[in-house]
N, C-alpha and C positions, 0 to 999 in steps of 0.2 A: 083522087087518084087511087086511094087503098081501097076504098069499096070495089073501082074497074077491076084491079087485078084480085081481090078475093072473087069477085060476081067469074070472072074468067076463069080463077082455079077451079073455083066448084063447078062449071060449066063444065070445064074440062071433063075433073072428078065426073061428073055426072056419065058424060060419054063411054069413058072409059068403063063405067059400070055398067052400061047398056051394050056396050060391045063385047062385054064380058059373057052378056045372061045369052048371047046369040038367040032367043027368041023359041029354040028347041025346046027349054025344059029338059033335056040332062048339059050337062058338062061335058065338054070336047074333052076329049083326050089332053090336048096340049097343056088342059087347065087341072085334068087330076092332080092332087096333092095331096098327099096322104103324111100319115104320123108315124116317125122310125123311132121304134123302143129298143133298149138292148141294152146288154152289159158286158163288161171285161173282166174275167176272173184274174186275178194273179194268184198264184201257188204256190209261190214263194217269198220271203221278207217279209210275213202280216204280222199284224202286232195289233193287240187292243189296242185303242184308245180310249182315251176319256169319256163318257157318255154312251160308252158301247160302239162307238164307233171304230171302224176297223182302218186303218193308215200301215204303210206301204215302210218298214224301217229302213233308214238313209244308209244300211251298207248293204241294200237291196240294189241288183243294177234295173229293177222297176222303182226302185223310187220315185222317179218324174209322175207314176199314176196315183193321183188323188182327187180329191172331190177340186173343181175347177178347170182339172187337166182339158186342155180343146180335142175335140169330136170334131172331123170332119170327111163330110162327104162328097166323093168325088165322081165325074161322071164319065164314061168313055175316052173322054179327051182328057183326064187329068185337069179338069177345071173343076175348083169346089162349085158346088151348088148349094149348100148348107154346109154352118156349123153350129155345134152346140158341146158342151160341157159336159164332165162327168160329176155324178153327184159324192155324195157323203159315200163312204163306203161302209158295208157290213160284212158280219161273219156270217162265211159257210163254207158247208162241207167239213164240217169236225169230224175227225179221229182221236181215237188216245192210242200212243204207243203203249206196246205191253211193257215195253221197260222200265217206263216212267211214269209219272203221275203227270206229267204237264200232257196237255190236248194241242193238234196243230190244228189250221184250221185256213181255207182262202180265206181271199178279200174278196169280195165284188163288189162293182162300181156301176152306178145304173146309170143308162142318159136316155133321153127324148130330145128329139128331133122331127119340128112339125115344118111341112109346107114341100116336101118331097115331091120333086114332080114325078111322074112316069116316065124312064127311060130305056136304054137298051141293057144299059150297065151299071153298077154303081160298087167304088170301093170304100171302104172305110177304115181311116184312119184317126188315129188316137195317140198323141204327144207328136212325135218326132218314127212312129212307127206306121209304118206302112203296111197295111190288113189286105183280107182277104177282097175281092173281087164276087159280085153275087150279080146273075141275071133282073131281070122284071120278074120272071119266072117264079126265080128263087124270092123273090121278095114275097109276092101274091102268096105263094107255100108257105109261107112261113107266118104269113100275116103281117106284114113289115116289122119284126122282129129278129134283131142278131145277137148273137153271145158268141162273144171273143174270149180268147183264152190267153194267158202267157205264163211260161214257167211249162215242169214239167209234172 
């Protein structure tokens, strides 16, 4: 009986990968799937951390952004389609105030986001915060690449 239902899955499997290749040599449209990079600056509340890593200080109201934080993307309808994670964060964008000797500096937070299909719309969100809105358009331009900002 375990052999039928592997022999059936892979069968399956099999089909579905043949229905996949459509027999053209490119990819339909509905099958594009592309890889979303980008990052979230905060510009406010950054603090080294240990290892050179940059973390978000807890009387920051971004706090919630650190490496783990969820990444999600959303399609016309407000349905996710992908999610994915933010990673470790690092320093940039240093200044030194003339006043002081201390240097401030952002956070940024990188994510990837593979299996993106091609759509009309897509927003992205990150924690409990609601992002901007980017065409197919704007994705292609950009090379599926975003940087978010928070703080001022």
């Amino acid at each position: 009986m375990r052999r039928e239902i592997a022999a059936l899955a892979l069968g399956i499997g099999a089909g579905v990968i043949l229905l996949g290749c459509g027999g053209g040599g490119e990819p339909s449209k509905e099958l594009a799937q592309h890889l979303l990079t980008g990052s979230i600056t905060v510009r406010e509340g950054a603090r080294a951390g240990l290892g050179g890593e940059c973390i978000i200080g807890s009387e920051s109201r971004y706090s919630d952004i650190k490496a783990g934080t969820q990444v999600r993307i959303k399609d016309e309808n407000d349905l996710i389609i992908a999610i994915g994670e933010l990673d470790k964060g690092h320093i940039a964008n240093i200044s030194r105030s003339p006043d002081t000797v201390l240097s401030e500096f952002d956070c940024e937070f990188p994510f990837s986001i593979p299996y993106i299909p091609e759509l009309r719309s897509y927003s992205v969100e990150v924690s409990h915060r609601k992002g901007p809105t980017f065409s197919l358009d704007d994705m292609k331009e950009n090379k599926w690449s975003v940087d978010l900002t928070l703080g001022d």
